[in-house]
N, CA, C and O atoms as a DFTB+ gen file, in Angstrom:
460 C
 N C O
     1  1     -45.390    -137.026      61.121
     2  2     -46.011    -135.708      61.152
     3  2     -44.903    -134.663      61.053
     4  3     -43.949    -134.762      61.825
     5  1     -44.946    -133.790      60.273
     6  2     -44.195    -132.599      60.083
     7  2     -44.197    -131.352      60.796
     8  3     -45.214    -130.676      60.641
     9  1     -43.376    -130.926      61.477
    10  2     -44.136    -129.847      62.296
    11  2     -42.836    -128.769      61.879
    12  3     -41.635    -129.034      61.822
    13  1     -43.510    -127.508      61.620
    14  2     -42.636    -126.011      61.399
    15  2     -42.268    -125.595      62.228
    16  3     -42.907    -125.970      63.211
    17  1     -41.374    -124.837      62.491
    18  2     -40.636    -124.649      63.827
    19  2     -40.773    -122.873      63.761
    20  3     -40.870    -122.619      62.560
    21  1     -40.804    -121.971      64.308
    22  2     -40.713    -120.745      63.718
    23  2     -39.290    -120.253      64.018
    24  3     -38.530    -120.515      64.950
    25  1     -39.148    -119.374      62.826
    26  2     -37.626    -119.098      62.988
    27  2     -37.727    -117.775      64.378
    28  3     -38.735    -117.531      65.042
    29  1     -36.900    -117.366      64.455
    30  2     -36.804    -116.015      65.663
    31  2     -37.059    -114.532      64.521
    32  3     -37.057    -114.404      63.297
    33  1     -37.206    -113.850      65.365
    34  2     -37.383    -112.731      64.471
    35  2     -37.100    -111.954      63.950
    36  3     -37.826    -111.191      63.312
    37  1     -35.089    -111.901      64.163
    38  2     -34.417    -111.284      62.588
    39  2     -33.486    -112.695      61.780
    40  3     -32.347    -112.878      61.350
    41  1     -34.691    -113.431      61.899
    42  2     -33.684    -114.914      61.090
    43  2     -35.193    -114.959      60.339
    44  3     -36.241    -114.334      60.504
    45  1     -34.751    -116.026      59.429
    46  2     -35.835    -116.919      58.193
    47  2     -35.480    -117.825      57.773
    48  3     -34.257    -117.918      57.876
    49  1     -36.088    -118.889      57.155
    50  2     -35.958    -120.039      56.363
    51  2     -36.440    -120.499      55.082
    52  3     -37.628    -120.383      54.780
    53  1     -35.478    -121.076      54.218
    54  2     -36.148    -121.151      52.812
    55  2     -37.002    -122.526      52.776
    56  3     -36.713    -123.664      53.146
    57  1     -37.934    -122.087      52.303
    58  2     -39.550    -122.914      51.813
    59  2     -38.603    -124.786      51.839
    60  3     -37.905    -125.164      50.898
    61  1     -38.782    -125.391      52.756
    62  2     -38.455    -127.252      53.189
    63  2     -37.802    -127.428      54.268
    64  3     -37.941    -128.418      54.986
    65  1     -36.808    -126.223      54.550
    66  2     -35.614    -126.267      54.980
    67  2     -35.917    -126.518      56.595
    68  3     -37.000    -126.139      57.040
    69  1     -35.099    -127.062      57.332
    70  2     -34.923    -127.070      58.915
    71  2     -34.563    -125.939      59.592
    72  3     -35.187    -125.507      60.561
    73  1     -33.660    -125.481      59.163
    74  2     -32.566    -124.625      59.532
    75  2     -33.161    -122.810      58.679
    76  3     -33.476    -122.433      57.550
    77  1     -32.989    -122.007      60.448
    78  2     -33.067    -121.076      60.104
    79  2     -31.806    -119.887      60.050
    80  3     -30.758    -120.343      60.508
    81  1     -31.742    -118.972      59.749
    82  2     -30.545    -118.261      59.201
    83  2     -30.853    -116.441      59.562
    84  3     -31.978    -116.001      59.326
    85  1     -29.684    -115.438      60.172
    86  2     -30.182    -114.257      60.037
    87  2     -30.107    -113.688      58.819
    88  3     -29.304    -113.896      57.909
    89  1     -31.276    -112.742      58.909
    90  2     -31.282    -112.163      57.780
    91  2     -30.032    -110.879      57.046
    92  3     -28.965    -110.639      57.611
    93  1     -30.379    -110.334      55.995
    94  2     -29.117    -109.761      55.677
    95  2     -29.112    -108.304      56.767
    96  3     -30.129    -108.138      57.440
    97  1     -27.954    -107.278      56.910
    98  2     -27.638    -106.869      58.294
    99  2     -27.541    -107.516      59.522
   100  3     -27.311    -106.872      60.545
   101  1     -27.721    -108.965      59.529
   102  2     -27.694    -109.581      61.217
   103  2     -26.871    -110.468      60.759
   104  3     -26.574    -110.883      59.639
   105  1     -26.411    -110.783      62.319
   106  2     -25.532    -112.165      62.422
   107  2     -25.738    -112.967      63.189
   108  3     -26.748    -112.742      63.856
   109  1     -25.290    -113.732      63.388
   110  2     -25.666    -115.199      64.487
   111  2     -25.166    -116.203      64.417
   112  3     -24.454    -116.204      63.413
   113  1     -25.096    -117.633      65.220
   114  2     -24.866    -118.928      65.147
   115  2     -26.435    -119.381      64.914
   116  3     -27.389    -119.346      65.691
   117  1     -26.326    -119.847      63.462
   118  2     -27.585    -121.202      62.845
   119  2     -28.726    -120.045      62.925
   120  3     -29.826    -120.441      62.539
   121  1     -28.682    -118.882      63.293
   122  2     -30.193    -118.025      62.505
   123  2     -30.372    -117.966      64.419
   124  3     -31.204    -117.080      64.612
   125  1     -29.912    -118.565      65.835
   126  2     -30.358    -117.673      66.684
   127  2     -29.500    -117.024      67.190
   128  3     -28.297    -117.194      67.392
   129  1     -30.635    -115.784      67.508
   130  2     -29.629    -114.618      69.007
   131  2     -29.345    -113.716      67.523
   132  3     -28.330    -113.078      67.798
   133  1     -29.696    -113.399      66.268
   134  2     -29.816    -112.701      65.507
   135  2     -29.484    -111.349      66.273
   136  3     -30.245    -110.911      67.136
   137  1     -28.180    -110.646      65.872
   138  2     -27.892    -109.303      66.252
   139  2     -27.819    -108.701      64.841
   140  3     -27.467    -109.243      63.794
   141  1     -28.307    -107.242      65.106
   142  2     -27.451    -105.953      63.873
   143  2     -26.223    -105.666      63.478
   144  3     -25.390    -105.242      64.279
   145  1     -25.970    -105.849      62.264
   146  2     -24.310    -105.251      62.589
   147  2     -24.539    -103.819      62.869
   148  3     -25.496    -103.155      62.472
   149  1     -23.137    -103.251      63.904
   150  2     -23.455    -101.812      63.927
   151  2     -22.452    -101.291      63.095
   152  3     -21.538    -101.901      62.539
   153  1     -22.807     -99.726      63.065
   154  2     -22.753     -98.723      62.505
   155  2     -20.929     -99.011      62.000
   156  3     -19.920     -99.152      62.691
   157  1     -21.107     -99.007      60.762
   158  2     -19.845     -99.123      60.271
   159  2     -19.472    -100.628      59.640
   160  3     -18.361    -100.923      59.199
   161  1     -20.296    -101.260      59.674
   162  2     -20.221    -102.386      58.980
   163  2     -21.468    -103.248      58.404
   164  3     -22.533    -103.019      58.978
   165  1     -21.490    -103.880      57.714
   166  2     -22.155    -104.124      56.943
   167  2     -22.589    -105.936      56.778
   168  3     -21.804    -106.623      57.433
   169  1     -23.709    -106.789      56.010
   170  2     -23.434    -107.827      56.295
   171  2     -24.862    -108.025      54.850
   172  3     -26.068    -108.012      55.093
   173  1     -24.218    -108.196      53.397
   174  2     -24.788    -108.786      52.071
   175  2     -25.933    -109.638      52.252
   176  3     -27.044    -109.215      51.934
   177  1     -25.807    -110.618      52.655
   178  2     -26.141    -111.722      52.296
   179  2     -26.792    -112.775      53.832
   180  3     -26.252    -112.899      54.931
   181  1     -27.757    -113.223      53.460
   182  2     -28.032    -113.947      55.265
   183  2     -27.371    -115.112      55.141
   184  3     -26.811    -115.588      54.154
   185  1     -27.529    -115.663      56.594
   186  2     -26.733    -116.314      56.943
   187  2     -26.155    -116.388      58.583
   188  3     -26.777    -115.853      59.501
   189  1     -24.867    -117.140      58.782
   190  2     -24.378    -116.923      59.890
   191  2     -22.692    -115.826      59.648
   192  3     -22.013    -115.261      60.505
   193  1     -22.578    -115.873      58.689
   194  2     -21.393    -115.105      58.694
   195  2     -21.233    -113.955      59.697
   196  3     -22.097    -113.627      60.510
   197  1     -20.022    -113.374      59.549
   198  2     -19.813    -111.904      60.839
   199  2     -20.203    -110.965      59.525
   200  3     -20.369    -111.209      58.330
   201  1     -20.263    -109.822      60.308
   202  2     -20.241    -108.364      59.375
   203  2     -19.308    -108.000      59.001
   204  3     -18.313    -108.052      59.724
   205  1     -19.256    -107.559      57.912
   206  2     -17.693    -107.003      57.056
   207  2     -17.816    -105.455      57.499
   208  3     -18.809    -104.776      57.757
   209  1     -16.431    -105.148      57.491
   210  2     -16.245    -103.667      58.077
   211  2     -16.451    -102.564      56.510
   212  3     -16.032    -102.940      55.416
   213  1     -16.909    -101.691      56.645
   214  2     -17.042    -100.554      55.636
   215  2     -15.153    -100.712      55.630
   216  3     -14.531    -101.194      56.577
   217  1     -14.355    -100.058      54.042
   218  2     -13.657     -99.890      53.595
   219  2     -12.322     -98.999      54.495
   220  3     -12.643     -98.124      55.299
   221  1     -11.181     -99.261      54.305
   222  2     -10.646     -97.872      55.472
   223  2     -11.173     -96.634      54.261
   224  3     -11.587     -96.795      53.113
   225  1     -10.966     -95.427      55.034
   226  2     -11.175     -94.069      54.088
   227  2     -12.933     -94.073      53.739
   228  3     -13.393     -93.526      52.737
   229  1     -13.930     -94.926      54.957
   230  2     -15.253     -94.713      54.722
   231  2     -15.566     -95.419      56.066
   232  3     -15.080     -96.379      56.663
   233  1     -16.758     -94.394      56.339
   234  2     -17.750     -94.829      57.511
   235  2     -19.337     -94.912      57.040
   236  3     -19.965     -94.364      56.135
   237  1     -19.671     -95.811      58.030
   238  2     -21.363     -95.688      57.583
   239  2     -22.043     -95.326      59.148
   240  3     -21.459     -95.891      60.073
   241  1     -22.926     -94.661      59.437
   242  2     -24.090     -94.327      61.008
   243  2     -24.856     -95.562      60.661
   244  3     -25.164     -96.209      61.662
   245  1     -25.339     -96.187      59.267
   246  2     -26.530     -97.097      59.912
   247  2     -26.482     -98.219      60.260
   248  3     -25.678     -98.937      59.666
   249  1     -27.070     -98.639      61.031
   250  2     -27.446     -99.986      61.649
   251  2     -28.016    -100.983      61.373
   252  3     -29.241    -100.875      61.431
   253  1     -27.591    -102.055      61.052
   254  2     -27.983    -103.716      60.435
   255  2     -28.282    -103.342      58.720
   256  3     -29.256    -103.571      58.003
   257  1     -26.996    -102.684      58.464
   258  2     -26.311    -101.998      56.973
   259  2     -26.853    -103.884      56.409
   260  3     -26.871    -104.945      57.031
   261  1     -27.167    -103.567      55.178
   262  2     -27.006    -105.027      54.207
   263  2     -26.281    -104.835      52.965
   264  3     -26.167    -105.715      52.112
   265  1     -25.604    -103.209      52.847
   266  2     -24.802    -103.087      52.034
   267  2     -23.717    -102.381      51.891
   268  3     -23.884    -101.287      52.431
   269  1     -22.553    -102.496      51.363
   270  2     -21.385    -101.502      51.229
   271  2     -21.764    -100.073      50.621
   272  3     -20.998     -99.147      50.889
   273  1     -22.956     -99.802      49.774
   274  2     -23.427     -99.025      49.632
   275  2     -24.063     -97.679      50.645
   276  3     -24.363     -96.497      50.474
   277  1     -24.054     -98.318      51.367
   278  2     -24.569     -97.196      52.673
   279  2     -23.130     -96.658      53.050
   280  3     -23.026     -95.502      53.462
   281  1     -21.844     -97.595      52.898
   282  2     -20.522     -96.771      53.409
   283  2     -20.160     -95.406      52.725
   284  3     -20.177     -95.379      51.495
   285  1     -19.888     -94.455      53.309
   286  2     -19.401     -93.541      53.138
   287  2     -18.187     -93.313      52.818
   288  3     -17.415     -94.235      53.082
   289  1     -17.600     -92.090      52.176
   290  2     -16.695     -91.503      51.982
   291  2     -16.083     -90.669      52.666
   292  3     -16.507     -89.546      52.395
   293  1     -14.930     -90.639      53.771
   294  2     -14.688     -89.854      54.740
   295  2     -14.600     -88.103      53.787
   296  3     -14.236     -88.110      52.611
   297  1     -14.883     -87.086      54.315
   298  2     -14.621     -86.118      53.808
   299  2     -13.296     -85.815      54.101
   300  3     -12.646     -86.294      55.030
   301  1     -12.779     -84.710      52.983
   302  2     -11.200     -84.339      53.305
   303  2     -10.962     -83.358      55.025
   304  3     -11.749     -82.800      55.789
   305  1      -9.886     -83.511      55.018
   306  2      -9.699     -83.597      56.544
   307  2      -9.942     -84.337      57.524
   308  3      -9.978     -83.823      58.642
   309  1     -10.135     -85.519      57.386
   310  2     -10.920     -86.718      58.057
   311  2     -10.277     -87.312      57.216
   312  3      -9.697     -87.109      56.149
   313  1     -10.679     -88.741      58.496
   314  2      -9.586     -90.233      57.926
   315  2     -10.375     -91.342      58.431
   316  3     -11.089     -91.132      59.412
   317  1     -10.355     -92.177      58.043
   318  2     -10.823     -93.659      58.808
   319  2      -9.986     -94.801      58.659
   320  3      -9.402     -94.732      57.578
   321  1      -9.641     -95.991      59.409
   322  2      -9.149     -96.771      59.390
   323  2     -10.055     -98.074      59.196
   324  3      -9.639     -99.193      59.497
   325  1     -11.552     -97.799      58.577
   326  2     -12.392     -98.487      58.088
   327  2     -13.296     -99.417      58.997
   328  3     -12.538    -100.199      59.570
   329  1     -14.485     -99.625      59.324
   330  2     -15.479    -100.200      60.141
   331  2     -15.586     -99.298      61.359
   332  3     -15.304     -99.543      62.532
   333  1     -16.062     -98.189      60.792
   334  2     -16.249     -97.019      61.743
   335  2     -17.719     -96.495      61.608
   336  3     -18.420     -96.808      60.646
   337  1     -18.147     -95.685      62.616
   338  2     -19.260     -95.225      62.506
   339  2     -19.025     -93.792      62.495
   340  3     -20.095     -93.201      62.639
   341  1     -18.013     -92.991      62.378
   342  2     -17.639     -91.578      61.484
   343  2     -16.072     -91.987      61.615
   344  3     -15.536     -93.020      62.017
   345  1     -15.487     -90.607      61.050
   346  2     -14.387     -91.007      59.990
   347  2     -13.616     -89.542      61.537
   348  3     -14.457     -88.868      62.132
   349  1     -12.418     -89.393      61.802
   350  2     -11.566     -88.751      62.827
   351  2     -11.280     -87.891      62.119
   352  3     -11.092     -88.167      60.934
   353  1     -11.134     -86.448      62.606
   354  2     -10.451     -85.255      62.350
   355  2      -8.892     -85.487      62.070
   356  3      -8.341     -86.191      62.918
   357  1      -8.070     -85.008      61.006
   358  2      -7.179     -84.626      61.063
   359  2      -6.439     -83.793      61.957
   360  3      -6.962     -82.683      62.052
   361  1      -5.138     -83.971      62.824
   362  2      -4.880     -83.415      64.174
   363  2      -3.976     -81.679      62.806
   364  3      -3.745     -81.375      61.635
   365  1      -3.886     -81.282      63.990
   366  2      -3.044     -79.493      63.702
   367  2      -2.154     -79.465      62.696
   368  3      -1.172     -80.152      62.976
   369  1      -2.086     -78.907      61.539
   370  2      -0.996     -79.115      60.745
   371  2      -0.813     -80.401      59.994
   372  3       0.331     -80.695      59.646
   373  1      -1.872     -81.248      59.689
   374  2      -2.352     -82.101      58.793
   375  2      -3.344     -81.829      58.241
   376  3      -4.289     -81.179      58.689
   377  1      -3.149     -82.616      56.529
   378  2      -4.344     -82.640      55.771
   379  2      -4.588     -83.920      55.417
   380  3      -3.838     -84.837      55.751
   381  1      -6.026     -84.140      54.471
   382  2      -5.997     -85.145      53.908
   383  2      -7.331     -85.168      52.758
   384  3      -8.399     -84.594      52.969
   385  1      -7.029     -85.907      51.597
   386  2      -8.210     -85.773      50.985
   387  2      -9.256     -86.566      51.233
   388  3      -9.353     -87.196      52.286
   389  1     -10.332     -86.618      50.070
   390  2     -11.669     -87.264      50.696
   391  2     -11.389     -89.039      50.432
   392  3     -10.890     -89.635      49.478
   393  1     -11.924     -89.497      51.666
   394  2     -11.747     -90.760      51.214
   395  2     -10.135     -92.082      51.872
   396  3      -9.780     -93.214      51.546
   397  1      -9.631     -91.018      52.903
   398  2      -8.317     -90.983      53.343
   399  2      -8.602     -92.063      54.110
   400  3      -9.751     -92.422      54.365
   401  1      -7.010     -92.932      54.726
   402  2      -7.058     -93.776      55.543
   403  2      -5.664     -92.923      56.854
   404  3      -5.194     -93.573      57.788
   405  1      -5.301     -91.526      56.581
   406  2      -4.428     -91.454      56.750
   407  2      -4.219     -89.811      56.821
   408  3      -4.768     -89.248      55.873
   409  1      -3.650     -89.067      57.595
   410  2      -3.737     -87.355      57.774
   411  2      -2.038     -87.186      57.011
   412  3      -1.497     -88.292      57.018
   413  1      -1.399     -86.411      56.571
   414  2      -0.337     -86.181      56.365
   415  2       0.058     -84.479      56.260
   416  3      -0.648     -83.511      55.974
   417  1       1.734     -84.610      56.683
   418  2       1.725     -82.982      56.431
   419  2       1.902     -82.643      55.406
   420  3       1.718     -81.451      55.157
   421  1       2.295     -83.457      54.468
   422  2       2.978     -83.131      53.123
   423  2       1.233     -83.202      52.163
   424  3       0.721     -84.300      51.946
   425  1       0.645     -82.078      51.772
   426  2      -0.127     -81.891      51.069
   427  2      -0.315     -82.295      49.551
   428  3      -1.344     -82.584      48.941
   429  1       1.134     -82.216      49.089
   430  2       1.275     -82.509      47.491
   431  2       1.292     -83.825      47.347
   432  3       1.104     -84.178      46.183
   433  1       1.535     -85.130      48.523
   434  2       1.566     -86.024      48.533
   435  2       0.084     -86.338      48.557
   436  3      -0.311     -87.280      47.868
   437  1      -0.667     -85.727      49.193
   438  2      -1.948     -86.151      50.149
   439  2      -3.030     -85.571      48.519
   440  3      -4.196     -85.936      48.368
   441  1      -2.426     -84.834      47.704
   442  2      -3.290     -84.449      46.242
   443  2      -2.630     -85.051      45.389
   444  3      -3.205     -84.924      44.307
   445  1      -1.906     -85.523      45.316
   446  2      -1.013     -86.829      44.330
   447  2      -2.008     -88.194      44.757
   448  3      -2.419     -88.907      43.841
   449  1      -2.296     -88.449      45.895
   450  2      -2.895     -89.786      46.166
   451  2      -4.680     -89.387      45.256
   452  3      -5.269     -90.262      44.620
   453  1      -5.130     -88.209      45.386
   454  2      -6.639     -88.099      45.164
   455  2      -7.032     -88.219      43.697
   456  3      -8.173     -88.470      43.307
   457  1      -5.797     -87.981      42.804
   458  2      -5.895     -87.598      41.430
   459  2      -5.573     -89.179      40.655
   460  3      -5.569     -89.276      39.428
């Protein structure tokens, strides 16, 4: 006798299979205890894998992201060091352009990197 098991409720299983899996934005061991990735990272594809961090020089706010597409572009004056959920102010007497991993004082450097 065959009996279906139900998966939990941010996991699924493909049509024979035993084994259930989280869906894309979640993670887990074998599909249970399914968590969101948070804000700032992201997760393609289901499965058990971890969440990949948004890019440095981009943040994302949403939650159980399933794509790099939701990452953002830090705006200029702002920086990120990537898998963030916003991107840090540039401190006094730094700039930086959009998209930065990094504040600098030297400006011509910091518009040499954007171009």
């Amino acid at each position: 006798v065959n009996m279906c098991i139900s998966c939990s409720v941010l996991s699924d299983s493909v049509a024979g299979s035993a084994l259930c899996s989280c869906l894309q934005g979640y993670t887990g061991t074998d599909g249970r205890n399914c968590s969101a990735c948070v804000a700032g990272k992201f997760k393609a594809s289901p499965g058990s894998a971890q969440c990949s961090n948004c890019s440095a020089g981009m943040y994302s706010t949403r939650v159980a992201s399933h794509s790099n597409k939701n990452c953002i572009f830090c705006a200029a004056g702002t920086y990120s060091g990537g898998g963030t959920q916003r991107c840090v102010l540039c401190g006094a007497g730094t700039v930086s352009a959009v998209g930065s991993t990094l504040c600098s004082r030297d400006i011509v450097r910091i518009t040499a990197a954007a171009e």
